[in-house]
C-alpha positions, 0 to 999 in steps of 0.5 A: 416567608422570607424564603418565599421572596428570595425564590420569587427573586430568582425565578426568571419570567418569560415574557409571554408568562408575564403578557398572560399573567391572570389576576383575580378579580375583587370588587372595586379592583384594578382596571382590567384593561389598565393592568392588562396594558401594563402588562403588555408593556412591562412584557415588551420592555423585559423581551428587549432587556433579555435581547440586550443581555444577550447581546452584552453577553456576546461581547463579554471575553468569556463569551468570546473565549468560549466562542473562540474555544467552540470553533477550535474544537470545531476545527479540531473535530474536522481536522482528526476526522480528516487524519482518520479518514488518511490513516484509513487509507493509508492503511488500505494502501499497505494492505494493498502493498503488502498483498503485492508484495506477497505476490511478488515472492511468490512470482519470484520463488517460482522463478527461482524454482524453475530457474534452479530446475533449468540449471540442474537440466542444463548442467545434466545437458552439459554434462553429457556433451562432455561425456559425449565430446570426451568420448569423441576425443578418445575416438579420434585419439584412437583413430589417430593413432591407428591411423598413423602406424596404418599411413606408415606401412602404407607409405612404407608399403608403397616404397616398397611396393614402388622397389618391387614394381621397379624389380618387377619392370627390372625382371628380377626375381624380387631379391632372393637370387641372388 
């Protein structure tokens, strides 16, 4: 029994339960239409002290610091989806650079290929305008000093030739007589 009423204290009424609370009837009872009144009333006074409570309980630090705790979280909540949202893209972005960046060493690894292709052809190239200039040089040299000896007795020839067209216009004999 004592537990009975304890329970009965606790529970809390809606005031739509209390408006259409039923009662039985008994002979020379209540009212009906007085009770029903009263209910009526007792319901309207117990919806307004819930809206007060609720309105107490907004102003109440607790309240205030579970409100001011909710926003935070809140504010928190957009905050780490906006860092997610930067850090996705920050990471498309590398991905993005990192393909670049592939690209680029394959692009410079094939101009260093043809680069050091065009070097081997060019010192090949080079290499045979020595052989060919070397060969030149020995050419002229040859020429040179082929020439000179041959420039020599020509002009050793044409002295003479010039004494023995003089003997000749002398009309000597070319030397021998005499």
């Amino acid at each position: 029994m004592e537990e009975q009423r304890r329970n009965q204290r606790k529970r809390v009424f809606t005031p739509s339960e209390i408006r259409n609370k039923e009662f039985r009837k008994k002979l020379f009872g209540y009212d009906p239409d007085e009770v029903d009144s009263f209910l009526m009333e007792v319901s309207n006074a117990y919806h307004e002290l819930l809206k007060e409570i609720e309105r107490l309980k907004v102003q109440t630090p607790e309240y205030k610091t579970k409100e001011i705790v909710e926003k935070a979280k809140k504010e928190i909540e957009k905050i780490v989806e906006k860092k997610k949202e930067e850090k996705e893209l920050l990471e498309k972005e590398k991905r993005e650079l990192e393909i670049e960046i592939e690209k680029l060493r394959l692009a410079q690894k094939s101009m260093y290929d043809r680069l050091k292709i065009a070097i081997i052809e060019m010192t090949r190239i080079l290499e045979e305008l020595r052989k060919d200039a070397a060969g030149k040089k020995k050419e002229r040299g040859n020429r040179d000093r082929g020439e000179a000896p041959a420039q020599g007795l020509k002009e050793q020839g044409g002295e003479g030739r010039g004494g023995k067209t003089e003997g000749e216009s002398d009309g000597s004999s070319g030397g021998r007589e005499g």
